[in-house]
Rosetta silent file (secondary structure, phi, psi, omega in degrees, C-alpha in Angstrom):
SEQUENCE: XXXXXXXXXXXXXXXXXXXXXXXXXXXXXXXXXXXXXXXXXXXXXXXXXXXXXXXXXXXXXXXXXXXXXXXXXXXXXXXXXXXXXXXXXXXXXXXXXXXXXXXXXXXXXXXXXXXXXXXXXXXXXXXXXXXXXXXXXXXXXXXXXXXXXXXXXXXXXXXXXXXXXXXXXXXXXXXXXXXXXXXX
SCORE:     score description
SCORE:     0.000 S_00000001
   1 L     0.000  120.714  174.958  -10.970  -25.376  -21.330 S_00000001
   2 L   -78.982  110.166  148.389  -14.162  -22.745  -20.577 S_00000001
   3 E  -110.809  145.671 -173.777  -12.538  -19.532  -18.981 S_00000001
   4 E  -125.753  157.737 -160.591  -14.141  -17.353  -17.504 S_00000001
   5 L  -108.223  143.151  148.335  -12.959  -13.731  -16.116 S_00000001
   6 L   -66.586  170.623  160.748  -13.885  -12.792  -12.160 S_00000001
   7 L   -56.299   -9.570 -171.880  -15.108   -9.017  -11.514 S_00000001
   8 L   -93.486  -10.384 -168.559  -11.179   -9.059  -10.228 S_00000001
   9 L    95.172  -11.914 -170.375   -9.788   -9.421  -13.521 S_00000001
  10 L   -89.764  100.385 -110.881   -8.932  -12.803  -13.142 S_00000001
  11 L  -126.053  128.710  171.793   -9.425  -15.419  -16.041 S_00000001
  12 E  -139.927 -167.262 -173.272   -9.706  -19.168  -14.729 S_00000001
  13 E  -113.165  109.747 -178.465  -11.324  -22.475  -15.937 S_00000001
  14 H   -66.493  -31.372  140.798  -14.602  -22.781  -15.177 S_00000001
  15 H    23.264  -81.745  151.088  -14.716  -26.195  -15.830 S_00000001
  16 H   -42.322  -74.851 -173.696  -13.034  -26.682  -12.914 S_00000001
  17 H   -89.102   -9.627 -165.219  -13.741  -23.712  -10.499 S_00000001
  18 L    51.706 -126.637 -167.403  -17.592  -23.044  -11.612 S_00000001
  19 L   -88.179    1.721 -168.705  -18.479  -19.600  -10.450 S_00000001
  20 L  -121.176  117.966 -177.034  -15.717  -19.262   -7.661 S_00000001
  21 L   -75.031  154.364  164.506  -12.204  -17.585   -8.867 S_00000001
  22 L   -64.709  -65.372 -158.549   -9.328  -19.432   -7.522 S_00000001
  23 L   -74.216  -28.124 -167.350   -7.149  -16.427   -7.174 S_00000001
  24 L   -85.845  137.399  167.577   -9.634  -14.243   -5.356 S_00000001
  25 L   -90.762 -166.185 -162.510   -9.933  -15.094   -1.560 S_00000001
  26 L   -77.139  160.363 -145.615  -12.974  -15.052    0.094 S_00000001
  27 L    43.595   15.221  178.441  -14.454  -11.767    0.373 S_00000001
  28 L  -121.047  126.534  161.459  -12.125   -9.367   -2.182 S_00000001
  29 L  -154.705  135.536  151.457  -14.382   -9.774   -5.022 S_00000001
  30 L   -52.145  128.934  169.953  -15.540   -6.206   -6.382 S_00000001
  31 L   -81.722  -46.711  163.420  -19.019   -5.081   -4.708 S_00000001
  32 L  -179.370  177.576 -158.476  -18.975   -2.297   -7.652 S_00000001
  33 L    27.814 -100.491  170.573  -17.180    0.663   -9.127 S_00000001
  34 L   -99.260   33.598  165.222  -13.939    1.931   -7.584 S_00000001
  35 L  -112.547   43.319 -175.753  -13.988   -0.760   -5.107 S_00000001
  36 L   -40.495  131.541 -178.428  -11.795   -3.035   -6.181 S_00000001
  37 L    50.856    8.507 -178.507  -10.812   -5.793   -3.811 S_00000001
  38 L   -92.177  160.004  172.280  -12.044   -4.085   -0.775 S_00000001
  39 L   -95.335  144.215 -174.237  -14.731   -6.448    1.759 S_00000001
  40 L   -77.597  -35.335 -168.141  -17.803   -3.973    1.403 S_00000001
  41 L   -71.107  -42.030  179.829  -17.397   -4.140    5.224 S_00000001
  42 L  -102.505   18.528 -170.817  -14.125   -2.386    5.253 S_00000001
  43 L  -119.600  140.226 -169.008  -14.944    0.944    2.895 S_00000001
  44 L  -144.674  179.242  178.609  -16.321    4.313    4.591 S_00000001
  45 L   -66.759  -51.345  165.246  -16.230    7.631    3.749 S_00000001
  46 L   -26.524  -39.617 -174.253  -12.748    7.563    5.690 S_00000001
  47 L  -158.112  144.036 -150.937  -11.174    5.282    3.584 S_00000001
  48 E  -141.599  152.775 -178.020  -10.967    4.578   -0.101 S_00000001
  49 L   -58.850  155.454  177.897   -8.446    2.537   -2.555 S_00000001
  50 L   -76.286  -50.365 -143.764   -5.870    5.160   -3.659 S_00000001
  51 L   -96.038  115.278  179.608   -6.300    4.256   -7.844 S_00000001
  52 L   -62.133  -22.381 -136.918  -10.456    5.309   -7.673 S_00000001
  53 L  -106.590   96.035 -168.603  -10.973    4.004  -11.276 S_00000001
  54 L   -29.690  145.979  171.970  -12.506    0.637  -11.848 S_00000001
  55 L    78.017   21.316 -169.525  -10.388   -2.155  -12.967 S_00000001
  56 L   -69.204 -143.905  173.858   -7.657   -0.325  -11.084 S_00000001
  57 L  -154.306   77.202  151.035   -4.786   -2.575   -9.547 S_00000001
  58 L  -125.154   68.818 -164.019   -6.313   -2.480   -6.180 S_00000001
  59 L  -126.540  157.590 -151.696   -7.257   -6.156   -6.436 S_00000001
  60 L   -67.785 -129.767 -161.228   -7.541   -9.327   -3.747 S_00000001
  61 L   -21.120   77.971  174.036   -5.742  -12.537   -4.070 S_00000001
  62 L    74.288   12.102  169.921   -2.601  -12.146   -1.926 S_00000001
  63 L   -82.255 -165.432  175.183   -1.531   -9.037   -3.786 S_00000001
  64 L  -112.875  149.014 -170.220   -1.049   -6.031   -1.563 S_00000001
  65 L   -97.052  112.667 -170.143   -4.149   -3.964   -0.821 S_00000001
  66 L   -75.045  140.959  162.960   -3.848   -0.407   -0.851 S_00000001
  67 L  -131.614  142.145  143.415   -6.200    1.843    1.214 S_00000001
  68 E  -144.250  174.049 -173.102   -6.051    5.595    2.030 S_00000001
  69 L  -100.421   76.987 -166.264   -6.999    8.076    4.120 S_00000001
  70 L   -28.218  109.861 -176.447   -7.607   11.376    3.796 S_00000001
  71 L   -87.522  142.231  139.047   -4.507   12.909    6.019 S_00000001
  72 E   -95.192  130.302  164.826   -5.183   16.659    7.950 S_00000001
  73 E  -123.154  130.468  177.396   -3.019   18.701    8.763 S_00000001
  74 L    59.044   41.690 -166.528   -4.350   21.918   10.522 S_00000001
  75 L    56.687    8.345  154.949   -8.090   21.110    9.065 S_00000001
  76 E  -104.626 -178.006 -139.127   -6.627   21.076    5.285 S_00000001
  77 E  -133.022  118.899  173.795   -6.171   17.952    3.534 S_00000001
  78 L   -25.109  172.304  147.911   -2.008   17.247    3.552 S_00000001
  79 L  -108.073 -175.755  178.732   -0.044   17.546    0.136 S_00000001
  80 E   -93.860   99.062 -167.121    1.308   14.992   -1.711 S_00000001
  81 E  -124.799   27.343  151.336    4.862   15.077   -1.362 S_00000001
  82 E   163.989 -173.129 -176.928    6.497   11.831   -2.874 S_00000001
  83 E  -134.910  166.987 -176.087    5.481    7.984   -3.431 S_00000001
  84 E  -122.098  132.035  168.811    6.010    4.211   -2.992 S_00000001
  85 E  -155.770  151.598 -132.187    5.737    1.941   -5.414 S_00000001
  86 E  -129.699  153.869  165.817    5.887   -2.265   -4.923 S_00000001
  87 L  -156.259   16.140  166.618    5.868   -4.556   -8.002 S_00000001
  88 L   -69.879  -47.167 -168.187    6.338   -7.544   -5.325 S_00000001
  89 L   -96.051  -18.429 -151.668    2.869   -8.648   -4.871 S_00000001
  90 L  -120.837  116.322 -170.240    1.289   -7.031   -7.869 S_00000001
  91 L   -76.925  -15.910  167.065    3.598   -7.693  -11.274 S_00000001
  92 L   -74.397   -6.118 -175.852    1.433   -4.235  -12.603 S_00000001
  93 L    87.640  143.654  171.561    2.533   -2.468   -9.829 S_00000001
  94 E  -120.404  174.712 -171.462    0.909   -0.900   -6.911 S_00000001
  95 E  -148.701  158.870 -176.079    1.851    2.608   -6.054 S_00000001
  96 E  -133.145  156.738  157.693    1.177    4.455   -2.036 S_00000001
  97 E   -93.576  159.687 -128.489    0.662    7.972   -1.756 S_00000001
  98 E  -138.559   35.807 -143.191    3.290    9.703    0.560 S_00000001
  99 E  -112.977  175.446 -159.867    1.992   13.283    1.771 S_00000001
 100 L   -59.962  139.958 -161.740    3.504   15.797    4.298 S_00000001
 101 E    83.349 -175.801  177.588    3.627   14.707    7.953 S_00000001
 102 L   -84.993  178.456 -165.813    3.556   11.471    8.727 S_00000001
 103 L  -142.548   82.808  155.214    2.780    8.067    6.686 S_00000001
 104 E   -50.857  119.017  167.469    2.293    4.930    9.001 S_00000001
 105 E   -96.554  120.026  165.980    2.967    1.724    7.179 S_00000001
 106 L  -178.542 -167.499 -152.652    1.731   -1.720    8.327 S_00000001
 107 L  -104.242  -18.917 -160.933   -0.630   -4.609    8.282 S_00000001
 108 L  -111.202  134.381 -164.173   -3.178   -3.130   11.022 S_00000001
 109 L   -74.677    6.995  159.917   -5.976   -1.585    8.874 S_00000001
 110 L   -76.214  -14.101 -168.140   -5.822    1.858   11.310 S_00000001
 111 L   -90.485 -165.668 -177.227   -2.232    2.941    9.392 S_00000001
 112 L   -72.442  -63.382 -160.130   -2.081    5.230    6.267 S_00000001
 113 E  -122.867  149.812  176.173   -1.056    2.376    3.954 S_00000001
 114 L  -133.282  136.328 -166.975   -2.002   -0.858    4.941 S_00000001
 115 L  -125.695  154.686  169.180    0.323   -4.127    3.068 S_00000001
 116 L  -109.457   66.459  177.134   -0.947   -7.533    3.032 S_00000001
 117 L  -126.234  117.826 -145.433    2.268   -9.046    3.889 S_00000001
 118 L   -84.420  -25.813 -177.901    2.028  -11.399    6.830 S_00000001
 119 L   -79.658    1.238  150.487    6.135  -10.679    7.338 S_00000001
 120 L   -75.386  120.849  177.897    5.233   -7.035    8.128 S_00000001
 121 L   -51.720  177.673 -178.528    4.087   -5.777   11.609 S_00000001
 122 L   -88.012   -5.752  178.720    0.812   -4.374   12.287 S_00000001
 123 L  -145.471  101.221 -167.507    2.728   -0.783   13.058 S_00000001
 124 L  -104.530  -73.456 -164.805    6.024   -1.749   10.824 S_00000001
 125 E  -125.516  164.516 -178.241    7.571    1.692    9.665 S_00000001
 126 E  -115.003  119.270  168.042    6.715    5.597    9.872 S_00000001
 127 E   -36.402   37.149 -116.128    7.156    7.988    6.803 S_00000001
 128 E  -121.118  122.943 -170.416    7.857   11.473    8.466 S_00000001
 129 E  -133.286  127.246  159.417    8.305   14.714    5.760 S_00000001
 130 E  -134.252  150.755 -142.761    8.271   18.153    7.466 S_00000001
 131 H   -86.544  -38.331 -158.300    7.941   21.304    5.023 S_00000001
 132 H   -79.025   -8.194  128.809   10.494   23.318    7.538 S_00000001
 133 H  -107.388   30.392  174.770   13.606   20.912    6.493 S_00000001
 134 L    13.336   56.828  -82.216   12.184   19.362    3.511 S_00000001
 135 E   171.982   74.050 -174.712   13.250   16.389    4.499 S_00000001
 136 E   -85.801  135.010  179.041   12.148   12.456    4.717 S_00000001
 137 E  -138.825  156.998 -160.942   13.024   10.316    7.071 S_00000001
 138 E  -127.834  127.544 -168.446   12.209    6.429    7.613 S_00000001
 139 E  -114.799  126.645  157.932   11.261    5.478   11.672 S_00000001
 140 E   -83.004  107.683 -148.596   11.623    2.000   11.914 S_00000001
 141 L   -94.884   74.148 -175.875    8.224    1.424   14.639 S_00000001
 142 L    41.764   62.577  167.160    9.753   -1.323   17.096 S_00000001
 143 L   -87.195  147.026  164.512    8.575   -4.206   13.893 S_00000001
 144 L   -64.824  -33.357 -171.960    9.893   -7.494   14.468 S_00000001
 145 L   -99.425   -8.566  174.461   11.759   -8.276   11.127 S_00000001
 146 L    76.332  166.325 -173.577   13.012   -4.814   10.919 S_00000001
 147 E  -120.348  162.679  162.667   13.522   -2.559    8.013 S_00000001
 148 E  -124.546  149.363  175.577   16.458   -2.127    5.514 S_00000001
 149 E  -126.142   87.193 -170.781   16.770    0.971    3.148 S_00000001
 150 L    99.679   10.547 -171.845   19.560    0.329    0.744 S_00000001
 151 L    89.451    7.789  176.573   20.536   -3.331    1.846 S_00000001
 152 L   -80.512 -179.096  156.536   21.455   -1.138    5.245 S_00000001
 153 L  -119.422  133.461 -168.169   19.276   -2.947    8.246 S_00000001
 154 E  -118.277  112.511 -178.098   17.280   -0.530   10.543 S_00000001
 155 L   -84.860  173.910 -156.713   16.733   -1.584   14.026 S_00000001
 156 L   -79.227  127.080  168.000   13.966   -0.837   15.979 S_00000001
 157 L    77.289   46.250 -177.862   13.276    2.880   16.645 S_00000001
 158 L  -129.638  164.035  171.557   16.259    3.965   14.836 S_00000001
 159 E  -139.916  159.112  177.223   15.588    6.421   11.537 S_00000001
 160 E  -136.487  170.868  173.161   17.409    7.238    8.355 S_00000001
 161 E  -107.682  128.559 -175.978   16.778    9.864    5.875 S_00000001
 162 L   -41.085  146.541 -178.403   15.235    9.338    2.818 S_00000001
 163 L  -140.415  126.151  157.772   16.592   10.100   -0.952 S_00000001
 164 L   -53.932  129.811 -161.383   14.603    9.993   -3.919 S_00000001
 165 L   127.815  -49.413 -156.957   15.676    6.250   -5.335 S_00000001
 166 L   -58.182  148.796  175.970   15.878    4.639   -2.282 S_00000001
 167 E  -118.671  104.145  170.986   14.827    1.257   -1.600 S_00000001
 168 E  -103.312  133.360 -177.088   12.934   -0.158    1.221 S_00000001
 169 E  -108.801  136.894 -154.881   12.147   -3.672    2.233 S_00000001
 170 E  -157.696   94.731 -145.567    9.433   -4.144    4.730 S_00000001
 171 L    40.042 -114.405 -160.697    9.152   -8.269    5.404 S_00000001
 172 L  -110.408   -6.480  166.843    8.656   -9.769    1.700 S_00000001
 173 E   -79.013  125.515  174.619    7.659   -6.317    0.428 S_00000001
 174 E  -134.050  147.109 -158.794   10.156   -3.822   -1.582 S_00000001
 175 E  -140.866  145.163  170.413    8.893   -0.865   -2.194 S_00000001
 176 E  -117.263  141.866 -170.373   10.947    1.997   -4.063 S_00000001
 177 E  -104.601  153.896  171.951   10.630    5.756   -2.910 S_00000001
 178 E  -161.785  142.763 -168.850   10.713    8.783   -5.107 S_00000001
 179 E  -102.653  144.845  175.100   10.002   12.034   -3.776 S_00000001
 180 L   -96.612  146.759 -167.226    7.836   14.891   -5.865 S_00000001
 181 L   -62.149  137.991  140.091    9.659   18.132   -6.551 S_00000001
 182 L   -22.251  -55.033 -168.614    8.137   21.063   -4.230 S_00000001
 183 L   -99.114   30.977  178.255    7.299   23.099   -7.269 S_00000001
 184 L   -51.378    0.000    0.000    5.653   20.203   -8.777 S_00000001
């Protein structure tokens, strides 16, 4: 068996596949550096893989694709005040950043975090941390399959509040939250 590696990391039999990986679909191939698994087509100054570093584990074929966005709040650039992290699509894990104000979650490439899980809506759930009750809470955004946060089920437009630990499922996605300490 000849294997060969993709620019994705992925090692298949060339034999077989010739020059075309199996795992990647068409168009998440790396164009170069920290643009793993992005369509060249979808990367701007606006929006960039969270882990920058080549060979990161922001890669294509049916995993979930991370993007972010540089959030403002009041012309400064948000903080970071906790995280997500998925080990459903990706078995290395993917991790979302979290930062003060809100965090849109879905499928439509306009949110904060965008998942490539076809059982998510395109506006599934909303993040919301304000500094003046320190304080997370999870907006379920009218989604069809709904969200649960501890094995509870969250119906549409209802919210709960978040605890570092907690576990939210969002379609075929589970994602676990942990919040970073204030005087981190």
């Amino acid at each position: 068996m000849a294997t060969k590696k993709c620019t994705n990391g992925h090692h298949y039999d060339a034999g077989i596949y010739g020059n075309t990986c199996p795992f990647c679909p068409e168009g998440r191939t790396r164009t170069s550096g920290p643009t793993v698994g992005i369509p060249a087509d979808e990367i701007s100054e606006e929006t960039k893989p969270i882990n920058d570093e080549p060979g990161g584990n922001n890669l294509g074929g049916g995993r979930t694709i991370i993007k972010r966005k540089e959030t403002k709040i009041g012309g400064e650039e948000a903080c970071l005040v906790g995280i997500l992290i998925t080990y459903n699509q990706n078995p290395v894990g993917d991790v979302f950043r979290v930062k003060e104000g809100r965090t849109l979650i879905g499928t439509d490439v306009t949110n904060d975090i965008v998942i490539s899980d076809k059982a998510v809506s395109s506006k599934h759930l909303q993040i919301l941390y304000r500094e003046g009750d320190k304080k997370f809470w999870a907006i379920d955004e009218r989604s069809t399959n709904g969200t649960y946060v501890n094995g509870h089920f969250m119906g549409c437009d209802q919210s709960v509040e978040l605890k570092s630990g907690d576990v939210i499922v969002l379609g075929r996605t589970k994602l676990l939250f942990l919040s970073v300490p204030a005087d981190f």
